[in-house]
N, C-alpha and C positions, 0 to 999 in steps of 0.2 A: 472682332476685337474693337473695342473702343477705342476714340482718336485719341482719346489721353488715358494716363492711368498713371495715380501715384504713388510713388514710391519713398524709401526712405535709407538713410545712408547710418549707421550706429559709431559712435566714437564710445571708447572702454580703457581702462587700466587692468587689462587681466593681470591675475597674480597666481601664485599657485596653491588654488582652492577652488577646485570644482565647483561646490556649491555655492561659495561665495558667488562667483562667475556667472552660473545658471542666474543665479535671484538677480543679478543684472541684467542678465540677457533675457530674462521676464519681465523686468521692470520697462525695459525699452520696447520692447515690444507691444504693449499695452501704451506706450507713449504715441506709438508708431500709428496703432490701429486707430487712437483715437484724435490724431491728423488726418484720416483717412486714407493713408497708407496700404496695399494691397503685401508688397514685398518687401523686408527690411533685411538689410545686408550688412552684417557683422564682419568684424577686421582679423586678420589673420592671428590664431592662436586665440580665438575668443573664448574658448574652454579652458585653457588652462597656461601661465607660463611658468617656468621652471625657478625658481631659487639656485637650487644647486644645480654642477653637472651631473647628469645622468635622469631627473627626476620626469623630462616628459617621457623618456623610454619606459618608466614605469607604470606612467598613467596610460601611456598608448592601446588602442582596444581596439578591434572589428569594427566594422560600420552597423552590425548586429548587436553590439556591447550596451550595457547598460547607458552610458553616456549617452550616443547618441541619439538610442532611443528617448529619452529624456526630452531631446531635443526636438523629434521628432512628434513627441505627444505637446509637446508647447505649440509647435505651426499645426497641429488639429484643433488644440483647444482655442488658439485663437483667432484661428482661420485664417491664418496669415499664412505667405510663402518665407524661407528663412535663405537667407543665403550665408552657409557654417564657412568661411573659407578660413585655412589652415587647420584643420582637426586633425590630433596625431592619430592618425589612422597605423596599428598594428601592421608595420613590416614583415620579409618573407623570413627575418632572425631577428632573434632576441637584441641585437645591436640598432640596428635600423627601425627608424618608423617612415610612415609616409604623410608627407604634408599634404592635404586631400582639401580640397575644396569642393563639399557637398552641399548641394540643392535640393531642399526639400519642400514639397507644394502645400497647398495649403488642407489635404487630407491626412497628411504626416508621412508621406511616400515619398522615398528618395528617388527622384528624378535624376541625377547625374552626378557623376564622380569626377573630378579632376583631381591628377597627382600633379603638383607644381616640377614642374621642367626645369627648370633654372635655380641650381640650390646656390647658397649666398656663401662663398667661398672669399673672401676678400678682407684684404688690411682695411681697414678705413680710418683715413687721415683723421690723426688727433683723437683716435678712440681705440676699439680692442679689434684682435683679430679673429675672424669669423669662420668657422670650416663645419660649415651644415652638412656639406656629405661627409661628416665624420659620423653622421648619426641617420641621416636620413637618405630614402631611396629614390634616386630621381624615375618622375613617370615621362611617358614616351606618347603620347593621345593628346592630340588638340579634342576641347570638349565644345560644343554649342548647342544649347537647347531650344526651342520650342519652348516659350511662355505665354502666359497674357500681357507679361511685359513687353512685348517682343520675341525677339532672338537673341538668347543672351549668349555672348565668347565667355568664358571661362577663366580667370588666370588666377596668379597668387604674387603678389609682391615681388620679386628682383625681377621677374617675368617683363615687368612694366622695363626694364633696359632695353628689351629685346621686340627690337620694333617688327621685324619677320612675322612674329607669331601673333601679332594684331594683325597683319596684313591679308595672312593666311583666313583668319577667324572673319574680316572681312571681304575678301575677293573670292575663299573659295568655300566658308561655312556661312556668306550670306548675316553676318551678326552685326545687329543694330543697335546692341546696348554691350557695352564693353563691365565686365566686373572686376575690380583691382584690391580687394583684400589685402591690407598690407599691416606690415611693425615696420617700419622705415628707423631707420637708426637718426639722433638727434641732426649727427653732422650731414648725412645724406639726405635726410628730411630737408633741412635748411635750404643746402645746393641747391638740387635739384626734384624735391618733390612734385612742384606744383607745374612746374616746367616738361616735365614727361608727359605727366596727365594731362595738360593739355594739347601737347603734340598727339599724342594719341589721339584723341578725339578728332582731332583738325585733319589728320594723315587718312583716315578712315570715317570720319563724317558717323560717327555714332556715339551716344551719349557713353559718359564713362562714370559708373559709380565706383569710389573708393573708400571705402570704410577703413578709421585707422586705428591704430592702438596710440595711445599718449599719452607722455608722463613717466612717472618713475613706477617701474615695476617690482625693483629689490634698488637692494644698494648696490649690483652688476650692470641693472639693463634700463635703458630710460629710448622711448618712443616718442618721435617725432609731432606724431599726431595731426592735426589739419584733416579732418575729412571735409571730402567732397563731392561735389554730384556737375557732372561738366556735358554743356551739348553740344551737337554735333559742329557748332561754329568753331568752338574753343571758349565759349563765355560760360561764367561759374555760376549756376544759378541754383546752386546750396554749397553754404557752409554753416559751421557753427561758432557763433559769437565769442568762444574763446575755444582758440588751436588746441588746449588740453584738458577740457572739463568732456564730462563724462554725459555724452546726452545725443539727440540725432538731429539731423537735418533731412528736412524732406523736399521734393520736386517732381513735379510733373512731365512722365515722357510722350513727348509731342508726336506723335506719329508722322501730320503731317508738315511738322519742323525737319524731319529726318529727310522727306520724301524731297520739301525744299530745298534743301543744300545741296542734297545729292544731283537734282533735275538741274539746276541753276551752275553748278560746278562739276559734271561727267564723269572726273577721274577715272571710275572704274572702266569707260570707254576708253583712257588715254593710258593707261599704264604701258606701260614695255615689257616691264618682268614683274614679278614675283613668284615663290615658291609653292608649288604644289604640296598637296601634306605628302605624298609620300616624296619626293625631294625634300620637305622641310625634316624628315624621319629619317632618310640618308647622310643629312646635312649635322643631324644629330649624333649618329652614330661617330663622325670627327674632330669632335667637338675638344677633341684631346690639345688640339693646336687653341691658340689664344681666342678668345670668342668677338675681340678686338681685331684678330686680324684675319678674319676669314668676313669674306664680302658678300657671302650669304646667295650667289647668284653662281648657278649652275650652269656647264657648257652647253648643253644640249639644246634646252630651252631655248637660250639668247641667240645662239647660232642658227638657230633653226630658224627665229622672228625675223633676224637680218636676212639672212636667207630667201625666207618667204617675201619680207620686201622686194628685194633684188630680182627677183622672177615673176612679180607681179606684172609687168607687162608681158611675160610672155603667156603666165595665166590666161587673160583678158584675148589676146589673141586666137589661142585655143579655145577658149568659151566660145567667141564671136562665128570661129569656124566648125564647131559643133554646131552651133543656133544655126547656122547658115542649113545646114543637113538635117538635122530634124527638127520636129516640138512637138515631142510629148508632152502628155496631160499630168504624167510624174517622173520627175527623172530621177534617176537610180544613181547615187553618187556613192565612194568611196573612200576611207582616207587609211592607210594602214602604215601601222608604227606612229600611231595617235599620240602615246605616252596619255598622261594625265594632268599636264601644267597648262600655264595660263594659256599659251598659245594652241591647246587641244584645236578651238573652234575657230582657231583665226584664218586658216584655210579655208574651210568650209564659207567661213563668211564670205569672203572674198568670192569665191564661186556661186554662192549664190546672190551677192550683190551683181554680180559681173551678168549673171543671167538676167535678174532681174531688168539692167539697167538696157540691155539688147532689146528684151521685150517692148521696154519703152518705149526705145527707138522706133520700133515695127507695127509698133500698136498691135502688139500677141499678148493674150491672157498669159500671163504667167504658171509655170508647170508649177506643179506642187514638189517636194523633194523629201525624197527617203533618203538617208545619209546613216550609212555603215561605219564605226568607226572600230580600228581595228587594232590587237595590239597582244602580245600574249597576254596568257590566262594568268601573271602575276600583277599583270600593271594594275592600278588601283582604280577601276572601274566608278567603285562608289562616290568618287570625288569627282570623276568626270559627271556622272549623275546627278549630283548634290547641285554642280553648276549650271544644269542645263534651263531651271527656271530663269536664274540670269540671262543667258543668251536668249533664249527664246524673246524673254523681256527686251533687251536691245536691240534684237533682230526687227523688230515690232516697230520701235522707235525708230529706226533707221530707214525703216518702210514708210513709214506714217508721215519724215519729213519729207519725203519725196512726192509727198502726195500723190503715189502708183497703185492700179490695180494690183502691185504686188502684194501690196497690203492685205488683202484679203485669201491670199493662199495659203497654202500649209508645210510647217516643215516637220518633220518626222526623225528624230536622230535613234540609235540604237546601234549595240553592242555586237563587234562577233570575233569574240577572244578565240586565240587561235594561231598558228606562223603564216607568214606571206606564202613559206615555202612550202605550202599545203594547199587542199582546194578550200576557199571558203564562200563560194557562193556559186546559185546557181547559172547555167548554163545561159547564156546571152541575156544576162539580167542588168547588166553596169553602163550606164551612158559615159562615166565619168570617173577617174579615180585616182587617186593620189597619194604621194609618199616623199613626204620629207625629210632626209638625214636619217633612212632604218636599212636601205642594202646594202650598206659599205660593208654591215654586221653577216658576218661568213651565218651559214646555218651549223658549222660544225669547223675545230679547227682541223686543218689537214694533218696527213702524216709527213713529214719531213724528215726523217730518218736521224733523231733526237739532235740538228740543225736548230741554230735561234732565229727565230723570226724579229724581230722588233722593228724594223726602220728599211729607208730604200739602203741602207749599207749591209743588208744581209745578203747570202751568197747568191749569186745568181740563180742557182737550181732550189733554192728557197724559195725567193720570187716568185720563179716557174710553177711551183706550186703552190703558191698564194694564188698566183692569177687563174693556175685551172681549176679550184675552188670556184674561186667567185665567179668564172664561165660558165661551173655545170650550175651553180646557185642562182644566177640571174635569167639564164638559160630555162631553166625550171621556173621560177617567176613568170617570166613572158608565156610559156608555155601554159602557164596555169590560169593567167588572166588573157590568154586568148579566147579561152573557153569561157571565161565568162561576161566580157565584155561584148556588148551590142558592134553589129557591122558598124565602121569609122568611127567607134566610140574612141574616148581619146584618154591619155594617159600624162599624168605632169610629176616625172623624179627627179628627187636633187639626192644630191649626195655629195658627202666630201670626197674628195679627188687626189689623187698622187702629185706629188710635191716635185716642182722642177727637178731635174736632175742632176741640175749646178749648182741646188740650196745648199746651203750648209747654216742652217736658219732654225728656228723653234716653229717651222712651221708643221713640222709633222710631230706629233707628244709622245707616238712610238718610240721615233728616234732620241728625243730627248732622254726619252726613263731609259732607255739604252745606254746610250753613254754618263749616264750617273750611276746604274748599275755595274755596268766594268769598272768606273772609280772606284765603289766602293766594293768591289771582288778586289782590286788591285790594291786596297786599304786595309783589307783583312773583315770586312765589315759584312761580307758575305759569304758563301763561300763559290768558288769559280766554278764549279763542275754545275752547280744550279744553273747557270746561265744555259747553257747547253739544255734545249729541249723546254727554254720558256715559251708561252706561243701565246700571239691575242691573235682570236679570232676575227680579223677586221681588213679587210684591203679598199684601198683606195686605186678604184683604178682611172684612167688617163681617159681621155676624151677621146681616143685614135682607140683604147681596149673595147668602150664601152661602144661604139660605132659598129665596129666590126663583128660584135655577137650580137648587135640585134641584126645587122645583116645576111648575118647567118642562119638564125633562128626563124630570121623572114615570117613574120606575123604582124610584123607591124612596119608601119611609113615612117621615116624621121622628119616630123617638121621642122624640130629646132633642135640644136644641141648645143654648148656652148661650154667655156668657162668662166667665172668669175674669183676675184678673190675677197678675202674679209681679210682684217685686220685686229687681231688680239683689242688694240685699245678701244678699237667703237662698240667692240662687244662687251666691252670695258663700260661703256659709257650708255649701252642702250641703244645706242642707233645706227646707224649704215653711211655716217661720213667717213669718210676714207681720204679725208686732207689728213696728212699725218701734223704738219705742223699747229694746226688747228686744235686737233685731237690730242696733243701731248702736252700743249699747252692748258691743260682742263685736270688733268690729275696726277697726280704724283706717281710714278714710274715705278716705285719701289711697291705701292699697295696695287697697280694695276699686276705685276709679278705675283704678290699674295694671290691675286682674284684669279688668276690662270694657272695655276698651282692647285689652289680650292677645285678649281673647276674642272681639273686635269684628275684630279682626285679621286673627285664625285666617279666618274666614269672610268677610271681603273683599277681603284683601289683595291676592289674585290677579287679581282682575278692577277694584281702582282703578287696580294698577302697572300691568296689559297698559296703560290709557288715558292714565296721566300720570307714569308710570316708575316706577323704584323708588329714584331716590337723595330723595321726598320722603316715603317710608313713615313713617321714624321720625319725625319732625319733625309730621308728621298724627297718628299715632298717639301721639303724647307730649301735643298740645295736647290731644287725644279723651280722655286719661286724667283730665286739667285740669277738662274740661268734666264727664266724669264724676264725679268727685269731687263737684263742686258740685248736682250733682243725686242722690246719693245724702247729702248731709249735708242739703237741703234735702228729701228725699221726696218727688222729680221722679223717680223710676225706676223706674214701673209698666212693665211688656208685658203686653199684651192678648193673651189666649188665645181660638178656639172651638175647643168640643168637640160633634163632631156623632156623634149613634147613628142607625144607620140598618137598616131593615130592607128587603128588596128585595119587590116585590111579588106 
């Protein structure tokens, strides 16, 4: 790939006439090619827009339809790449189309399909009201291609509100050229057009093309207009001389303008969170609740990062005391219950910095390391995959400033989809393994003789068989990485942990959805007999349970074991301070309740609606925000952690 390659950005007044449209989007094209222009990227509904209601439903056609084909033999005949974003791509019924932002190379083959995510449902001050899912089908796929332009993300106009899905298209699909196809409405153009687009760029360090539509369309619909081509600083380096004429602007993307910004400012070493695609897919599916007040950050993740912080010196100690016993030439490491978000690799890092950084000490070549990463056969694999050229890339870099023989060893990551509570490897193969926040998760719920389980206020002979679940399950666990863990190889779990016994706090979300479910039984809003025989599969047990079955079990040494607690608001906020006054003085109480709520969601939602539907989700999950609030303004919102080191015998 070339260090540069230019590109071009097309401004249009579609109207509703095909062919008028096409002889435009021919005409620009040839504008394009003969700037030396490689890719030009047309603005949302460049094919056609509507007069009346109902008229794109009628033009809407297959991606195989005559139209597009059309469009297609135009990026062969002029060897150009076209980027179609908004085409009414023919829905799954005669009602619906899909707004599809298609990529076509410069042979006339469609490279990629995106259905825009975010349909434009909205009043807009001082103009009309807008209800696009009255007609159109929202798609569910972040898209990123593989160019000569780069790595282009994919999106379609209102998409550009929703900063998540640039984050995603940059931290986990790797995309260096951002595409923003849009019709911006006059009064939302004004606001805020150019203000997004360049946050976007700035947020993610990649160039942003926006092709727009401008002008009056009928005498109903009038477009903002303004295209523009923005880099990865946030400076505008194309537009066109008047915000509404019909013509393009072109600009050169700097490969290594990208590479600078990015080297000189890290970010993607410093983030905290961001969502995984299939989090950002989950996050989707709730999307029912206000898209304003859902904070977009999931529990598991965040808690897991602070987490990982928090135990990071007992890591390093464990490492240290490994190195001490052996040095292999590869060490065999593990992580099970990986998931797929940002924090997949940040354990591993940690382990293998920590190793690295002993060797230094000692002046030992560094082992090489094969690193297993584990998780059922649904978690989304291919995203942990897509990221692993990144890591590998920072791994490098973080070697390099050290200036260490580690630098030149090898790391080796690979998949082994599967349950913990099974055998997954072989026989004295593991130096090193690890599991953060996955065995609180029962492998099955028990039988309790149709008894509710939810919260520590369940019966005591419920309890009793919460706890001899997770006995015979952790029990099994140890039993199963006895066998494959090397002699004194060592072991590092965390797990959420059972809640004092004198809380009466939101520190456990069982108990919470508990007591908002008997509200709403005792409301009429349920019915009561469902309560009886709900069950989640999940215990937290106490630091005095988990003690005593690995002493039992006797396979392994306890080096450390401990508890610590988190706090709702820092998880709130990204990081692991735990001054509460500090912390509460940083965001508003009311939207840190939304965030734990959202979060609380993500992770039960599936298994309270299998039991008592789904038209009572929101209405739980709204009063759960209620109740949250009032325990993070009051400093009722500890969770209890252990942290157990274990060496095998």
């Amino acid at each position: 790939m070339a260090n540069t390659v230019r590109i071009a950005a097309a401004q249009m007044t579609s109207v509703n006439d095909l062919a008028a449209n096409f002889a435009t989007c021919s005409r620009l094209v040839k504008e394009a090619a003969a700037a030396g222009a490689k890719l030009i990227c047309f603005p949302e509904n460049f094919s056609f827009v509507g007069d009346l209601s109902g008229e794109s439903l009628k033009v809407a056609e297959p991606l195989d339809g005559p139209i597009m084909k059309g469009y297609c033999s135009l990026a062969r005949d002029s060897g150009m790449w076209l980027s179609l974003g908004g085409f009414q791509e023919k829905g799954s019924d005669d009602a619906h189309l899909r707004n599809a932002h298609v990529l076509v190379d410069d042979a006339g083959n469609i490279r990629s399909v995106y259905r825009k995510m975010h349909l434009f449902d909205v009043d807009v001050p001082g103009s009309a009201v807008y209800k696009e899912s009255s007609f159109t089908e929202a798609g569910n796929e972040i898209v990123a291609v593989d160019s000569p332009f780069g790595r282009l993300g994919v999106t379609v106009c209102y998409d550009l509100r929703f900063p998540e899905l640039y984050q995603q298209l940059r931290f986990h699909h790797n995309a260096q050229v951002l595409l923003v196809p849009a019709a911006f409405t006059k009064p939302t153009g004004e606001a805020h057009w150019e203000i997004l687009l360049r946050a976007r760029a700035i947020e993610t360090q990649c160039y942003v093309i926006a092709a727009a539509q401008a002008g009056k369309h009928n005498s109903r619909r009038e477009s903002y207009g303004e295209t523009l081509i923005i880099d990865p600083w946030g400076s505008v380096v194309g537009r066109l001389p008047d915000r509404l004429s019909t013509g393009i602007t072109v600009a050169d993307i700097d490969f290594s303008a990208i590479d600078a910004v990015r080297t000189k400012m890290p970010i993607s070493q410093h983030v905290k969170y961001s969502l995984s695609a299939s989090e950002a897919h989950r996050f989707l599916e709730i999307r029912n609740m206000p898209m304003s007040e859902n904070m977009l950050l999931l529990a598991r993740p965040l808690t897991a990062r602070l987490g990982i912080l928090k135990v990071k010196p007992i890591l390093e100690k464990s490492i240290e005391e490994l190195c001490k016993l052996m040095n292999p030439k590869c060490m065999y490491i593990a992580d099970l219950g990986c998931s797929s978000g940002p924090n997949t690799f940040q354990q591993v890092e940690e382990i293998i910095t920590c190793v690295d950084q002993i060797c230094i000490q000692k002046n030992h070549s560094p082992p090489s390391f094969q690193v297993f990463l584990n998780d059922l056969e649904g978690n989304d694999f291919n995203t942990v995959f897509k990221s692993l050229p990144a890591f590998y890339k920072k791994l490098a870099n973080l070697r390099d400033q050290k200036n260490s023989a580690s630098s030149s060893s090898s790391c080796f990551i690979a998949a082994t989809p599967g349950s913990f509570y099974s055998r997954l490897f072989p026989n004295n193969s593991l130096h090193f393994l690890n599991s953060s926040y996955s065995l609180h998760w029962l492998s099955q719920v028990p039988l309790n003789e149709g008894k509710m389980n939810i919260s520590m206020a369940s019966a005591p002979e419920v309890q009793k068989v919460y706890l001899d679940q997770f006995e015979k399950d952790f029990t099994t666990f140890l039993n199963l990485r006895s066998e494959e863990m090397v002699a004194e190889g060592h072991l590092l779990l965390t797990m959420v942990a059972k809640v004092d016994e004198d809380a009466d706090d939101g520190s456990d979300p069982k108990q919470v959805i508990g007591m908002i479910l008997n509200d709403m039984a005792n409301e009429g809003l349920i019915e009561e007999s469902k309560l009886d025989g709900f069950n989640i599969p999940i215990y937290n047990p106490s630091e005095e349970e988990v003690r005593g079955i690995i002493n039992k079990q006797d396979s392994f040494k306890i080096l450390h074991l401990q508890t610590f607690k988190l706090k709702w608001i820092d998880v709130y906020k990204g990081n692991n301070n735990s001054d509460e006054s500090s912390s509460s003085a940083m965001v508003e109480i009311e939207n840190c309740g939304k965030f734990v709520a959202n979060s609380i969601r993500a992770i039960f939602e599936d298994i309270v609606a299998s039991h008592f539907g789904k038209s009572i989700m929101d209405e739980l999950f709204h009063r759960y925000s209620i109740r949250a609030s009032d325990y993070v303004n009051t400093g009722k919102d500890m969770v209890n952690n252990v942290v157990i080191s274990l060496a095998k015998n």
